[in-house]
C-alpha positions in Angstrom: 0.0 0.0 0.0 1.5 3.6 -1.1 1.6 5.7 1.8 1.0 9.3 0.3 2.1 11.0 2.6 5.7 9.9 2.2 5.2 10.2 -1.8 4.0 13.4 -1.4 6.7 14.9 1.1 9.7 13.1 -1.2 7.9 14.6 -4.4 8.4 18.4 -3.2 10.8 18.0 -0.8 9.6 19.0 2.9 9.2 17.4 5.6 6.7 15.7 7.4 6.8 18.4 10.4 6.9 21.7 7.9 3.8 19.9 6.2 1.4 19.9 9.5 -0.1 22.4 10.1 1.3 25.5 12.0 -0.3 26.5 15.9 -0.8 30.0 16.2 -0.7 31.5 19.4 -3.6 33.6 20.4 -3.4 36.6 21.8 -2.5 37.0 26.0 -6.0 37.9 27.3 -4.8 40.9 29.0 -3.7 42.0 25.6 -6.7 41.7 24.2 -8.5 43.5 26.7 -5.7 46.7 26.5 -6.6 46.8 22.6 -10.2 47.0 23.2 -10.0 49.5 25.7 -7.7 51.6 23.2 -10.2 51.2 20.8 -12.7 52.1 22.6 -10.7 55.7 23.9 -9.7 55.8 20.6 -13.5 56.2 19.1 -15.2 58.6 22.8 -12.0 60.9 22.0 -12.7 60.9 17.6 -16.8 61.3 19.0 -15.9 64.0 21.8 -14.0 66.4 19.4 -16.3 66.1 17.0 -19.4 67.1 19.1 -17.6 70.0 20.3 -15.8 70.8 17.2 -17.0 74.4 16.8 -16.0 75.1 19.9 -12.4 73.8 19.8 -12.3 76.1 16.6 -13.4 78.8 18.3 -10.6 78.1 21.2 -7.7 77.5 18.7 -8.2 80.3 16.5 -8.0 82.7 19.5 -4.8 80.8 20.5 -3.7 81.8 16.8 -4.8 84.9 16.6 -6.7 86.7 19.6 -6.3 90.1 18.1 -9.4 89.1 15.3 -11.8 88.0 18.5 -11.1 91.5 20.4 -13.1 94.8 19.7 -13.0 98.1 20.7 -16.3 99.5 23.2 -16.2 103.0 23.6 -16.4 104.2 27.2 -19.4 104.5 28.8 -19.8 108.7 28.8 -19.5 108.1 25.1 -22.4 106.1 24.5 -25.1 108.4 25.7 -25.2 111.4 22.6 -26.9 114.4 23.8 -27.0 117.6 21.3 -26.1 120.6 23.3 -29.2 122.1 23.1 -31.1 119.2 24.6 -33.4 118.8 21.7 -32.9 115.2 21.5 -33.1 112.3 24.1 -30.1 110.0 24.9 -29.2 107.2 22.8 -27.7 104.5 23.3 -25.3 102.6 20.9 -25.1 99.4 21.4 -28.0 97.2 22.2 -29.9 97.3 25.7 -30.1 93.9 27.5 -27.0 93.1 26.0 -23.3 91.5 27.1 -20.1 92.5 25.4 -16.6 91.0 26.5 -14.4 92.7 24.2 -11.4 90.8 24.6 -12.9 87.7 23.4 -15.5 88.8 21.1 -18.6 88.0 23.3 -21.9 90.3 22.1 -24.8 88.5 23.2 -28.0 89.5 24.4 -29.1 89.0 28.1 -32.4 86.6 28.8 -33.1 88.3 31.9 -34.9 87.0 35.0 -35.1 83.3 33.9 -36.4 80.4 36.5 -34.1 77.4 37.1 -36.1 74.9 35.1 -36.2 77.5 32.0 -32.4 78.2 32.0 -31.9 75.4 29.2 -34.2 77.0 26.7 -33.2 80.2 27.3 -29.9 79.5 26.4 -30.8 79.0 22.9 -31.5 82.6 22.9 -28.4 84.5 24.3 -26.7 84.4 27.8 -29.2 83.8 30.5 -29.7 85.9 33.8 -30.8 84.2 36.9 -34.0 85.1 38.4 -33.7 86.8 41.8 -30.0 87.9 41.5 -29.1 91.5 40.6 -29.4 93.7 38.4 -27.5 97.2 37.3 -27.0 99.1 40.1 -28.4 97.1 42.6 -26.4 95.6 45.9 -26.1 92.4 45.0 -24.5 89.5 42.3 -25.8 89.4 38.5 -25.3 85.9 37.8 -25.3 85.2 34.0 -24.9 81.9 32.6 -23.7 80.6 29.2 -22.6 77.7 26.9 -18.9 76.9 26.5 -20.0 74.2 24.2 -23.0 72.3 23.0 -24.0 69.3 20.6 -23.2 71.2 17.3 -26.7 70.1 15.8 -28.8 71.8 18.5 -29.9 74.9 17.3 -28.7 78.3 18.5 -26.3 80.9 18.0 -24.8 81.0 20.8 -23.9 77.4 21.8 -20.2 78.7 22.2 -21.0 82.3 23.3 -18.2 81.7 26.7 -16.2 79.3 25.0 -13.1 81.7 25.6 -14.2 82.6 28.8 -11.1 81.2 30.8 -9.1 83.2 28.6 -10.1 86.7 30.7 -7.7 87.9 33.4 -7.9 90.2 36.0 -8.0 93.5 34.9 -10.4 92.7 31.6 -13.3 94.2 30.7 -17.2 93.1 30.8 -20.2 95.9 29.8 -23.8 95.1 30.5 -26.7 96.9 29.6 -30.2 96.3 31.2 -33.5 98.4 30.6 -31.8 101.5 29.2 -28.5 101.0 31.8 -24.9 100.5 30.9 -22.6 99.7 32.7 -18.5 99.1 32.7 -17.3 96.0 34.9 -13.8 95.2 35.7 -13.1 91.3 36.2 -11.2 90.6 40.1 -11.0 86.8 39.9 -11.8 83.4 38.5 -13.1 80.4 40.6 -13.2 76.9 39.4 -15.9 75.0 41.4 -17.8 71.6 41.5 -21.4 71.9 40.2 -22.5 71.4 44.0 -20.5 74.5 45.3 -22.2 76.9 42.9 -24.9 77.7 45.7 -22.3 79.5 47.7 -21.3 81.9 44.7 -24.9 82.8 44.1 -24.6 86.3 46.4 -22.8 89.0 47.2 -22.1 91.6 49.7 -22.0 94.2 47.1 -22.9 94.8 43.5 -21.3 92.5 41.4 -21.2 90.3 38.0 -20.5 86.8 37.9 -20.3 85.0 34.4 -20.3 81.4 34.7 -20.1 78.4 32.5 -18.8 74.8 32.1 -14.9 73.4 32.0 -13.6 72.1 30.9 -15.0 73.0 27.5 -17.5 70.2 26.2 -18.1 68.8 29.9 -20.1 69.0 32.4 -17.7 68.2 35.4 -17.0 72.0 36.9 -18.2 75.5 36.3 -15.9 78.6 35.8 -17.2 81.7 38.0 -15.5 84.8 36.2 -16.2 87.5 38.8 -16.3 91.4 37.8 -17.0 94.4 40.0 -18.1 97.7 38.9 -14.9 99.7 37.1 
């Protein structure tokens, strides 16, 4: 009886061993559980900067070239033009219930004296006062609340209107308007808190404005208090 085996290994030559077939080794399970887990940071990073794309444009442009965010506000006493005869009544230049940061480019308009539960929708429509803070003039803190990011497909303008808000600095300046009132702020510090410990910033002594929002940009883990007192 012909074994063919043998035929077939002196025919081309090999051996018997090189013709069985070859064992792979699989993978070490730990391996295999650090790939997946770099796949699967690999794919929440890709999905994280995507969502908050506009915003990380918004961010590296001013790293590029802040000078193209800033604009010039002209002080207060020239906003109000009054003929010298008193014929006409003040106007005002820039808009009323309005926010301008003019280092980074912020002109929003001001949703004032918004509830808790409305602050979400609000924020569709421009930077969003709290209800029973302060307002111009008064003794007390105007809390005003905006995005730093948001999911790029939900509507609004202003999804990123404080996405450059931890760029200000002591010393910066913040102008407010509210029902026919302007006024100049002058920022004195920035607090990073946990969402818990926002309570405690909610009042003040004196009149002041606090601009808050999340960090870092495109989370939701802490809130950056920028806090401004009258200039």
């Amino acid at each position: 009886m012909i074994n063919l085996k043998m035929v077939l290994v002196d025919a081309i030559g090999d051996s018997i061993e090189e013709l069985s077939p070859k064992k792979f080794r699989q993978p070490n399970f730990f391996v295999r559980i650090l790939k997946n887990l770099i796949l699967i940071v690999f794919f929440s990073v890709v999905v994280f900067a995507t969502i908050n794309l506009p915003a990380y444009l918004i961010i590296g442009g001013y790293k590029f070239n802040p000078k193209r965010f800033a604009f010039d506000l002209k002080k207060q006493e020239q906003l109000e033009l009054v003929s010298k005869e008193n014929k006409y009544k003040p106007t005002i230049q820039y808009p009323d219930n309005s926010l301008f940061v003019p280092k980074i480019g912020v002109s929003a308009p001001v949703v004032y004296d918004v509830d808790a539960g409305s602050v979400m929708d609000s924020l569709r429509k421009g930077v969003v006062h709290l209800k029973g803070s302060g307002h111009i003039g008064s003794a007390g803190n105007i809390f005003i609340t905006g995005h730093s990011s948001n999911y790029w497909w939900e509507e609004g303008q202003y999804n990123t209107v404080f996405a450059l808000l931890p760029e200000l600095v002591p010393g910066d300046l913040i102008y407010l308007t509210d029902s026919g009132k302007l006024k100049r702020y002058i920022v004195r510090e920035k607090i990073e808190a946990k969402k818990n410990e926002v309570d405690s910033y909610l009042t003040s002594d004196g009149e002041q404005l606090t601009l808050m929002t999340c960090v870092p940009v495109g989370t939701n883990l802490k809130r950056l208090l920028v806090v401004a007192v009258p200039d």
